[in-house]
PyMOL Python script that loads the backbone (N, CA, C, O; Angstrom):
from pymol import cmd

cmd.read_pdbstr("""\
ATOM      1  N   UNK A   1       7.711  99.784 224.782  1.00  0.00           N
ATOM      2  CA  UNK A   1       9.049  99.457 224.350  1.00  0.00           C
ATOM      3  C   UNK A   1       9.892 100.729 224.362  1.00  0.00           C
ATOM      4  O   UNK A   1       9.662 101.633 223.559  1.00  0.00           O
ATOM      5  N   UNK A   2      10.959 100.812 225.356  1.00  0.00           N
ATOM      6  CA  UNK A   2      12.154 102.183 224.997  1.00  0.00           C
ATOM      7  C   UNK A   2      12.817 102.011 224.141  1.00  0.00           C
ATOM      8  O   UNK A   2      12.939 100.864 223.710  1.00  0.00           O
ATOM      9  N   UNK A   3      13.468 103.023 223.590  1.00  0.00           N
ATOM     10  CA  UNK A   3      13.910 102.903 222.455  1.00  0.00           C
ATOM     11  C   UNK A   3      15.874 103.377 222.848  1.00  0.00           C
ATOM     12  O   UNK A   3      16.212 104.064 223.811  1.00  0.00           O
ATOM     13  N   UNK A   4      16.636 102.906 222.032  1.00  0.00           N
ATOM     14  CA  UNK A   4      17.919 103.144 222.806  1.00  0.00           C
ATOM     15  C   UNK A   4      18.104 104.717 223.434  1.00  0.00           C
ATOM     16  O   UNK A   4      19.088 104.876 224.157  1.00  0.00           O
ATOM     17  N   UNK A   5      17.590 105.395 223.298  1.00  0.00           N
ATOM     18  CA  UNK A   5      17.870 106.675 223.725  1.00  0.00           C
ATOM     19  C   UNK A   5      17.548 106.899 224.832  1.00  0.00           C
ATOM     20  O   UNK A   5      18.360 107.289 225.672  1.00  0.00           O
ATOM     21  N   UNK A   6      16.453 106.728 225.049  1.00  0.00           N
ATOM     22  CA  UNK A   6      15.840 106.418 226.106  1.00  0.00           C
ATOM     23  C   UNK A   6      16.346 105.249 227.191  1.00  0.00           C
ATOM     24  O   UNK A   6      16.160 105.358 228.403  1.00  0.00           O
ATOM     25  N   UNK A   7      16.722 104.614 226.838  1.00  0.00           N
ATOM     26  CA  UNK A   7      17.624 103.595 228.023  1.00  0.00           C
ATOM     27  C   UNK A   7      18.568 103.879 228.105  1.00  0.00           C
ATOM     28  O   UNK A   7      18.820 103.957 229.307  1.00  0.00           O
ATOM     29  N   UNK A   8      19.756 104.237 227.278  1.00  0.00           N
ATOM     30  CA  UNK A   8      20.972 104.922 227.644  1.00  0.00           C
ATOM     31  C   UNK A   8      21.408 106.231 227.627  1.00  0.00           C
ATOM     32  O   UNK A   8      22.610 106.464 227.753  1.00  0.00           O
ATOM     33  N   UNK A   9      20.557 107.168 227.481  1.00  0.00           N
ATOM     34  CA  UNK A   9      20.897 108.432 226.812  1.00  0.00           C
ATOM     35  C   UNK A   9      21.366 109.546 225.621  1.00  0.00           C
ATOM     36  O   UNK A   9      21.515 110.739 225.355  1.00  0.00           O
ATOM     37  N   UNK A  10      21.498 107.842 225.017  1.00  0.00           N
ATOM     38  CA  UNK A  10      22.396 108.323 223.845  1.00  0.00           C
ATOM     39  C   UNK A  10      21.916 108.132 222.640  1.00  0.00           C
ATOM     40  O   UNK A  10      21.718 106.917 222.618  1.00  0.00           O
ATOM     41  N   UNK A  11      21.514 108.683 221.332  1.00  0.00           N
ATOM     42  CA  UNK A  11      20.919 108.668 220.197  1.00  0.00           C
ATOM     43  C   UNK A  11      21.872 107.295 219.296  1.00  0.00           C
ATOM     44  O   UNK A  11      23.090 107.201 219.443  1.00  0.00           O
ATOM     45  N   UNK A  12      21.251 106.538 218.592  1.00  0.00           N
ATOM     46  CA  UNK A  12      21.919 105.689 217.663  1.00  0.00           C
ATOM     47  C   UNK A  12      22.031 105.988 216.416  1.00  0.00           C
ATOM     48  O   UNK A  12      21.102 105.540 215.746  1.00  0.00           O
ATOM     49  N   UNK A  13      23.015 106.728 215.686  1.00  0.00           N
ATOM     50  CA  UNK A  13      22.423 107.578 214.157  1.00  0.00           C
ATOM     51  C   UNK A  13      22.603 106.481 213.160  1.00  0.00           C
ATOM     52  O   UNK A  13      22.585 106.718 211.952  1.00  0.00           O
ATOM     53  N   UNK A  14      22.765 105.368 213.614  1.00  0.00           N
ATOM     54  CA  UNK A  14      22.717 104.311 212.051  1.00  0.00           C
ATOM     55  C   UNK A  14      20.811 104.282 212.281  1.00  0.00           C
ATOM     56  O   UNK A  14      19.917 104.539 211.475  1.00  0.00           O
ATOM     57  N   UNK A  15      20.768 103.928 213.482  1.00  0.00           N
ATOM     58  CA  UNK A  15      18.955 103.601 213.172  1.00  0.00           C
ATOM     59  C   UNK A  15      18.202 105.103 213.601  1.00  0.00           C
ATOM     60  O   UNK A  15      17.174 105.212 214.270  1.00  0.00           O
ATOM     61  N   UNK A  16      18.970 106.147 213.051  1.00  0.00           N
ATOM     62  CA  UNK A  16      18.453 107.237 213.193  1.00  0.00           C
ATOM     63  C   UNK A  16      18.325 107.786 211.724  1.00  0.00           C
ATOM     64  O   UNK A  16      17.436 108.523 211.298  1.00  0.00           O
ATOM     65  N   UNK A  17      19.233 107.352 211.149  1.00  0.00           N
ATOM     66  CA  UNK A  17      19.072 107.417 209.715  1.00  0.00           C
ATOM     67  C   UNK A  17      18.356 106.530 208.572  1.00  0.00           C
ATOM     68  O   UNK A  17      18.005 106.868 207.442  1.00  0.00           O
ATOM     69  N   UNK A  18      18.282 105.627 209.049  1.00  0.00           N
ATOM     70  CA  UNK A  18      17.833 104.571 208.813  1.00  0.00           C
ATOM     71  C   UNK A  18      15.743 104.950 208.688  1.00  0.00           C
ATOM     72  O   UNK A  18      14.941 104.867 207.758  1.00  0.00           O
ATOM     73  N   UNK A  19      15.646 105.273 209.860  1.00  0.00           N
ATOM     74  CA  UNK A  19      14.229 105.993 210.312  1.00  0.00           C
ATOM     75  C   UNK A  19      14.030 107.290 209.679  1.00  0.00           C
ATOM     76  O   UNK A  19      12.942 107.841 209.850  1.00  0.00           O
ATOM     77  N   UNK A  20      15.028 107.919 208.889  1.00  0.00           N
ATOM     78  CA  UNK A  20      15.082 108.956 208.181  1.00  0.00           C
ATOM     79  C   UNK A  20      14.215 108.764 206.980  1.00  0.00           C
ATOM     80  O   UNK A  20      13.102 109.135 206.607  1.00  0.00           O
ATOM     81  N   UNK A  21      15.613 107.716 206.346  1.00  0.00           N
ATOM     82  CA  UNK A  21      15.327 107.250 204.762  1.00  0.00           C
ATOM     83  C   UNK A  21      13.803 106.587 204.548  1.00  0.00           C
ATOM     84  O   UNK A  21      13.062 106.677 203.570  1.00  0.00           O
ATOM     85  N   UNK A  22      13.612 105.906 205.786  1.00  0.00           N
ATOM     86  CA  UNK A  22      12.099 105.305 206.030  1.00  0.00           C
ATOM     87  C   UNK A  22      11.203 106.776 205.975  1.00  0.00           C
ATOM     88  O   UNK A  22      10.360 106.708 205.081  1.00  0.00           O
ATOM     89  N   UNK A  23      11.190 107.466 206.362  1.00  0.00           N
ATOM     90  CA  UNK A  23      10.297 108.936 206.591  1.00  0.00           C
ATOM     91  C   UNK A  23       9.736 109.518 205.229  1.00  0.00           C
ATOM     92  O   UNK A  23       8.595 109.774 204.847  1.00  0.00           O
ATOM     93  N   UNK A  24      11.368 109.659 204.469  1.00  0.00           N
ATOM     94  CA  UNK A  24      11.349 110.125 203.285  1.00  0.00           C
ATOM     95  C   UNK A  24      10.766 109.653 202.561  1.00  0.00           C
ATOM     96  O   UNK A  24       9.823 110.357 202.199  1.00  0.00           O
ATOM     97  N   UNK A  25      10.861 108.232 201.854  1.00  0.00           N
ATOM     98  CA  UNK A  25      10.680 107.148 201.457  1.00  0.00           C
ATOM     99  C   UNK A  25       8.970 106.735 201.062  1.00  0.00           C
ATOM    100  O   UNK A  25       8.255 106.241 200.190  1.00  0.00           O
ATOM    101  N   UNK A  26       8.963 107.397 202.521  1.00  0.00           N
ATOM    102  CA  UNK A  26       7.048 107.065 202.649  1.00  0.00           C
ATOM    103  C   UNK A  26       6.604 107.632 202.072  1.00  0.00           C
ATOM    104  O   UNK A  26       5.987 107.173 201.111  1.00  0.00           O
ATOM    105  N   UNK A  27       6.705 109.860 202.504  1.00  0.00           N
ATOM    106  CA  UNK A  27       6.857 110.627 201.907  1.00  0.00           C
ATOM    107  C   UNK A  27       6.630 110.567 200.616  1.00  0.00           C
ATOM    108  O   UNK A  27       5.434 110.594 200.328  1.00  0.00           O
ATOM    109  N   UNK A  28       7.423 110.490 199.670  1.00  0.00           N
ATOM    110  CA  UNK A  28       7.549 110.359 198.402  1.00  0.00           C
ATOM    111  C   UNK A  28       6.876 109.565 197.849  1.00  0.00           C
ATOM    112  O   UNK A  28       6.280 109.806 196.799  1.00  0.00           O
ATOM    113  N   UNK A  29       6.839 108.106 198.662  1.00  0.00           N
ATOM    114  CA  UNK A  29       5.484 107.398 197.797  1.00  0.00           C
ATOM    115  C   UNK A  29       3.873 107.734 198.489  1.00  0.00           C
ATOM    116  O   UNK A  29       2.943 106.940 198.353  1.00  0.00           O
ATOM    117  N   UNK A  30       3.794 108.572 198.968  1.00  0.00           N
ATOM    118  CA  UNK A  30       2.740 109.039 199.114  1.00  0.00           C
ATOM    119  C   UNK A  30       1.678 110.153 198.340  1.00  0.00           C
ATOM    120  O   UNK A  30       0.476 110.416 198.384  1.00  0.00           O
ATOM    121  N   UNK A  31       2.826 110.607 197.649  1.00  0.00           N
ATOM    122  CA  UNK A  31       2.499 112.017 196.798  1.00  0.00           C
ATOM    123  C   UNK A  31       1.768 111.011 195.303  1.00  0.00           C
ATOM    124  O   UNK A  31       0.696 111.322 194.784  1.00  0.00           O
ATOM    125  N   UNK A  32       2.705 109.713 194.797  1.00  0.00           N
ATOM    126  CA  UNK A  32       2.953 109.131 193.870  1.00  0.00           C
ATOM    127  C   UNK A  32       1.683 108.356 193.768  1.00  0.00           C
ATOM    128  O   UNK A  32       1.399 107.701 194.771  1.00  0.00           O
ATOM    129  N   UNK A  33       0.850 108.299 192.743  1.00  0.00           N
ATOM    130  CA  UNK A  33      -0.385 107.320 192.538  1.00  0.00           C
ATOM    131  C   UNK A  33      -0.174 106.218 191.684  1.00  0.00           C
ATOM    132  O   UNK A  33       0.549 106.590 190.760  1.00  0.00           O
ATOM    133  N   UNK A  34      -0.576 104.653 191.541  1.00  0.00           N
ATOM    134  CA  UNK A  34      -0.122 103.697 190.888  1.00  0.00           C
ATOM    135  C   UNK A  34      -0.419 103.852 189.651  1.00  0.00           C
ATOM    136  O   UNK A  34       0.281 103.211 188.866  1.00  0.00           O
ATOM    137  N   UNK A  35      -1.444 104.665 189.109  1.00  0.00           N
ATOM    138  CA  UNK A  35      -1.202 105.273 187.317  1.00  0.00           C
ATOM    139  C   UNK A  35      -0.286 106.267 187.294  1.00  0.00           C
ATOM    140  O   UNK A  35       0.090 106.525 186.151  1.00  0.00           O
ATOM    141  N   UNK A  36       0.396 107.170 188.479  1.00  0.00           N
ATOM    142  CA  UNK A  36       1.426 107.709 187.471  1.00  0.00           C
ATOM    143  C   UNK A  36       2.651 106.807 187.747  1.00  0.00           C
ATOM    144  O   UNK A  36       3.663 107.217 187.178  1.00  0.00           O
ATOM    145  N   UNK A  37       2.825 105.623 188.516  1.00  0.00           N
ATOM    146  CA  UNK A  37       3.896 105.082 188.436  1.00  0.00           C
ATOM    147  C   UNK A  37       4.146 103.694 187.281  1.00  0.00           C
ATOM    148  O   UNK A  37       5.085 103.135 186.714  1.00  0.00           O
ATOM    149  N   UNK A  38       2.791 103.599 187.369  1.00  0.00           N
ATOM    150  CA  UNK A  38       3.001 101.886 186.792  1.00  0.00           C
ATOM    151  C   UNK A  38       3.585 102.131 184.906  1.00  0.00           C
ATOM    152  O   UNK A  38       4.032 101.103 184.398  1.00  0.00           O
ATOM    153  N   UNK A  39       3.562 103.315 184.058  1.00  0.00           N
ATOM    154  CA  UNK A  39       4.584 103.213 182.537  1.00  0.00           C
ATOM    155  C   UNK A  39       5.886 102.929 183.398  1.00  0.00           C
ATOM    156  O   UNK A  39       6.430 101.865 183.101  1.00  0.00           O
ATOM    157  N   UNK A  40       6.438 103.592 184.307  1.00  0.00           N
ATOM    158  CA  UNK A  40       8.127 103.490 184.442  1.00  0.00           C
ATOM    159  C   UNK A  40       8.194 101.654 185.715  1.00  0.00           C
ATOM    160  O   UNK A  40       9.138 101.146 186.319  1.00  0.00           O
ATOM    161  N   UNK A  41       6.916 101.296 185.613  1.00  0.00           N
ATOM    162  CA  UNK A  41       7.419  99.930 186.374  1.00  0.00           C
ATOM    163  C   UNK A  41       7.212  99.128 185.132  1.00  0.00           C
ATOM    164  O   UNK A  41       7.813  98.063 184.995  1.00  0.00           O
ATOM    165  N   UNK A  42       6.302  99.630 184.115  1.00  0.00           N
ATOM    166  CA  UNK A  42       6.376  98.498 182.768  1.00  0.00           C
ATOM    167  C   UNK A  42       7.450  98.777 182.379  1.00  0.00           C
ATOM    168  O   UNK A  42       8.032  97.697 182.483  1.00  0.00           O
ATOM    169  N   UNK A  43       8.273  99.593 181.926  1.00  0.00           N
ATOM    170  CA  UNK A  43       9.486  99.995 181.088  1.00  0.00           C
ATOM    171  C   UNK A  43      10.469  99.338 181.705  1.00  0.00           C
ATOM    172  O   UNK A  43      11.242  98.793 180.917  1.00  0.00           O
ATOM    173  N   UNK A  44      10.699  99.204 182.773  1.00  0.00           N
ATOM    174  CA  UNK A  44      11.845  98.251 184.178  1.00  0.00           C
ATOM    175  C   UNK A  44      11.464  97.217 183.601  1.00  0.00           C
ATOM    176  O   UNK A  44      12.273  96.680 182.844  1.00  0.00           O
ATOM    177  N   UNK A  45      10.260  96.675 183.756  1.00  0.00           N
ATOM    178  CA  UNK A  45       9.819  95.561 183.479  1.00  0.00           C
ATOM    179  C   UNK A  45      10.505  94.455 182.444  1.00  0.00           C
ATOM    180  O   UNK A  45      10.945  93.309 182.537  1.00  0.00           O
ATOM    181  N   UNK A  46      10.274  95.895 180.952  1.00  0.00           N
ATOM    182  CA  UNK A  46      10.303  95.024 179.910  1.00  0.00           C
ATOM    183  C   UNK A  46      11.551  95.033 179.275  1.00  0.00           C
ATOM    184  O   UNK A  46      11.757  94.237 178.359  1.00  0.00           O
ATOM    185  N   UNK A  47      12.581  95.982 179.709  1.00  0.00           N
ATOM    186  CA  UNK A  47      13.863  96.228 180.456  1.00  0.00           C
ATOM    187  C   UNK A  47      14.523  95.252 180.181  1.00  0.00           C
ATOM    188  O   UNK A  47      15.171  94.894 179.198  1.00  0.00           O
ATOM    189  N   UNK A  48      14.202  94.668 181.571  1.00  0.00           N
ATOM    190  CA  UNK A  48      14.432  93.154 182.207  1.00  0.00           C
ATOM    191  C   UNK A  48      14.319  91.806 181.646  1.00  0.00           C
ATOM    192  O   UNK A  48      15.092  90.850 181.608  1.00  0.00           O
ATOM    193  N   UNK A  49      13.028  92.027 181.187  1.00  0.00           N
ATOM    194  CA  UNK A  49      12.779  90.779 179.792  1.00  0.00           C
ATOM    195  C   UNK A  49      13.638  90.759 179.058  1.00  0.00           C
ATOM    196  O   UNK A  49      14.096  89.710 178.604  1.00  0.00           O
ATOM    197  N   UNK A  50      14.015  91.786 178.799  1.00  0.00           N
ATOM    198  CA  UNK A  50      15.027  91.593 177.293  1.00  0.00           C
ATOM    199  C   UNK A  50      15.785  91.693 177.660  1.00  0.00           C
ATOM    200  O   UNK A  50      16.358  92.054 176.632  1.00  0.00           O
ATOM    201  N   UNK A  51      16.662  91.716 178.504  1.00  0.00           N
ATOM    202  CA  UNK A  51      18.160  91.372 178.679  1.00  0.00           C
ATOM    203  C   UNK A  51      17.711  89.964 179.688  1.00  0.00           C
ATOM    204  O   UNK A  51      18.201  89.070 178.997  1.00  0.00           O
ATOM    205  N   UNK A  52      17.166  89.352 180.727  1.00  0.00           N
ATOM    206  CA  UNK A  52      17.080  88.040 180.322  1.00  0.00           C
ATOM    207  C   UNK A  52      16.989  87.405 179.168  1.00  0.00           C
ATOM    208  O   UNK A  52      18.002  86.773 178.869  1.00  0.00           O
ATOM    209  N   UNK A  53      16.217  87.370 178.514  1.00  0.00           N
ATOM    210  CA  UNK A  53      15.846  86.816 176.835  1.00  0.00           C
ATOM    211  C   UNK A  53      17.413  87.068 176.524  1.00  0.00           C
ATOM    212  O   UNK A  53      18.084  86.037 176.584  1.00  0.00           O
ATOM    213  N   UNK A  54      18.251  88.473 176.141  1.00  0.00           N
ATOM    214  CA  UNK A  54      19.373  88.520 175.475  1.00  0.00           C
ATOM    215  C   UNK A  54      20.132  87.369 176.594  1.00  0.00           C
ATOM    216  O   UNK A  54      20.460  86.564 175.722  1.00  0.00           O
ATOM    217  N   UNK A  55      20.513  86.886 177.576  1.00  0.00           N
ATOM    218  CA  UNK A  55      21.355  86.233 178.190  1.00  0.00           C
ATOM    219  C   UNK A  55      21.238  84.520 178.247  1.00  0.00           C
ATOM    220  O   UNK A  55      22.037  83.618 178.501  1.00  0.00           O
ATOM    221  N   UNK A  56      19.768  84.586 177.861  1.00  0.00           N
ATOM    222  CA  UNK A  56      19.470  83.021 177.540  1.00  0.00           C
ATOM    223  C   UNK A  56      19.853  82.527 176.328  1.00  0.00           C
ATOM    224  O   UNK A  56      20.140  81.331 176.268  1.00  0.00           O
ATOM    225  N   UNK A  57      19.934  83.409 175.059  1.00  0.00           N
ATOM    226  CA  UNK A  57      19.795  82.778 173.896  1.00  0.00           C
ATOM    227  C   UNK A  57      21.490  83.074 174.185  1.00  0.00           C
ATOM    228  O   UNK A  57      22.047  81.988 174.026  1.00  0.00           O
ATOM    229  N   UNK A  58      22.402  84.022 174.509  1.00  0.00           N
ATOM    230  CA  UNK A  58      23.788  83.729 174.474  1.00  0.00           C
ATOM    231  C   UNK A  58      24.455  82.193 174.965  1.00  0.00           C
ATOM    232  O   UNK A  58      25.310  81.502 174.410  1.00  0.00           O
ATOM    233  N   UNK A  59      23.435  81.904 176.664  1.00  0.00           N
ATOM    234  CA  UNK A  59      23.628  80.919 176.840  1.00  0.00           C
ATOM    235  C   UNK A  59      23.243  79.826 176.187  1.00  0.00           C
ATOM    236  O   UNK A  59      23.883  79.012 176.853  1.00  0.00           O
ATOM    237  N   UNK A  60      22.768  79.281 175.511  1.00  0.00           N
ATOM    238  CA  UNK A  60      21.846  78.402 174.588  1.00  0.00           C
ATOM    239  C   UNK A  60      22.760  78.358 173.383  1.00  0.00           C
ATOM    240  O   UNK A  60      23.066  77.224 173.014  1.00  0.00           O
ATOM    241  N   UNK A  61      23.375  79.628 172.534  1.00  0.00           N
ATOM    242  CA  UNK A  61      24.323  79.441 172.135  1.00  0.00           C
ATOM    243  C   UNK A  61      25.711  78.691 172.300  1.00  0.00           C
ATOM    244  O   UNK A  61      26.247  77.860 171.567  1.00  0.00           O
ATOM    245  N   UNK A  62      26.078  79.194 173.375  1.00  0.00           N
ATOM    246  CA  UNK A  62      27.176  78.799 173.767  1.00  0.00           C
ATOM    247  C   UNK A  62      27.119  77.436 174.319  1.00  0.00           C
ATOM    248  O   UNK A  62      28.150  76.765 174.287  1.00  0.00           O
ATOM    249  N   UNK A  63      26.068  76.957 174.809  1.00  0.00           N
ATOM    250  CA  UNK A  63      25.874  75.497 175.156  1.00  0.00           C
ATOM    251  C   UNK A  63      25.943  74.472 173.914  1.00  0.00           C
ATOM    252  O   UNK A  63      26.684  73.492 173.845  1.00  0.00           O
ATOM    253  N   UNK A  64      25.054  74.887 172.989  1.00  0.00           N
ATOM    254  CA  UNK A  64      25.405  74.302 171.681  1.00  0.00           C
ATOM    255  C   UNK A  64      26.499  74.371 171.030  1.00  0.00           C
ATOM    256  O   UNK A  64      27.107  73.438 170.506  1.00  0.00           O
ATOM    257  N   UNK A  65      26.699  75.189 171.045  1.00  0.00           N
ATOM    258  CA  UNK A  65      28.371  75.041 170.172  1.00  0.00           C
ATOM    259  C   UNK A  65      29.214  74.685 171.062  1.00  0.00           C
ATOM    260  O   UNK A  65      30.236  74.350 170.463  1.00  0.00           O
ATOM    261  N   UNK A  66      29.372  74.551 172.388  1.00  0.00           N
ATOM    262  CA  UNK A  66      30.254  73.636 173.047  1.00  0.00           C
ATOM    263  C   UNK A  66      29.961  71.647 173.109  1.00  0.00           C
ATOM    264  O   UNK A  66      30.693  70.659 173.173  1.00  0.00           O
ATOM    265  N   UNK A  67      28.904  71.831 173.063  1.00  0.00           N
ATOM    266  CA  UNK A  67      28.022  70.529 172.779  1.00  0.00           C
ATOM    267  C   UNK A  67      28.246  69.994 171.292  1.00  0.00           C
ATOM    268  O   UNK A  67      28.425  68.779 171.211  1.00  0.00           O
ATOM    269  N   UNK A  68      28.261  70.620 170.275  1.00  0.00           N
ATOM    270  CA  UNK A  68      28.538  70.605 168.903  1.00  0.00           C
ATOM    271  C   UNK A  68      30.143  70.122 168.718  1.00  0.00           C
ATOM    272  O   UNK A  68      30.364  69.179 167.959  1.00  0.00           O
ATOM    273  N   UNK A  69      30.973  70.610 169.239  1.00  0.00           N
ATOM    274  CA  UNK A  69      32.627  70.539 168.881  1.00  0.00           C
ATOM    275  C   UNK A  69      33.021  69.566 169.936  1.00  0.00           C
ATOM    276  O   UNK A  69      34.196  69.213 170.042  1.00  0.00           O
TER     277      UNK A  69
END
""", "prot")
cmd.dss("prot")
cmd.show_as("cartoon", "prot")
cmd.util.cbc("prot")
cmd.orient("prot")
């Protein structure tokens, strides 16, 4: 498979950058082991729980008391 450069001469820097951020990306999670990552994916995690949870019971509120009046 050629790659655009190779068929036209000319470099494409969106998928040149693109292949960058991919490089880096790898990079970085390569250094990274799943015990030193997985406290900051529980903390996202539980994050997340609780502001779902906070957005349900607002809604649930607000359903009832529109339901109520």
């Amino acid at each position: 498979m050629k790659t655009i450069e190779m068929e036209n001469g000319h470099g494409h820097p969106v998928l040149a950058a693109f292949s960058s951020i991919v490089s880096l990306l790898s990079a970085s999670f390569s250094i990274l082991t799943i015990s030193e990552v997985q406290p900051l994916i529980t903390l996202i995690g539980s994050v997340i729980a609780i502001a779902s949870g906070v957005f349900a019971i607002r809604y649930y509120y607000y359903a009832t008391k529109k339901v109520k009046s």
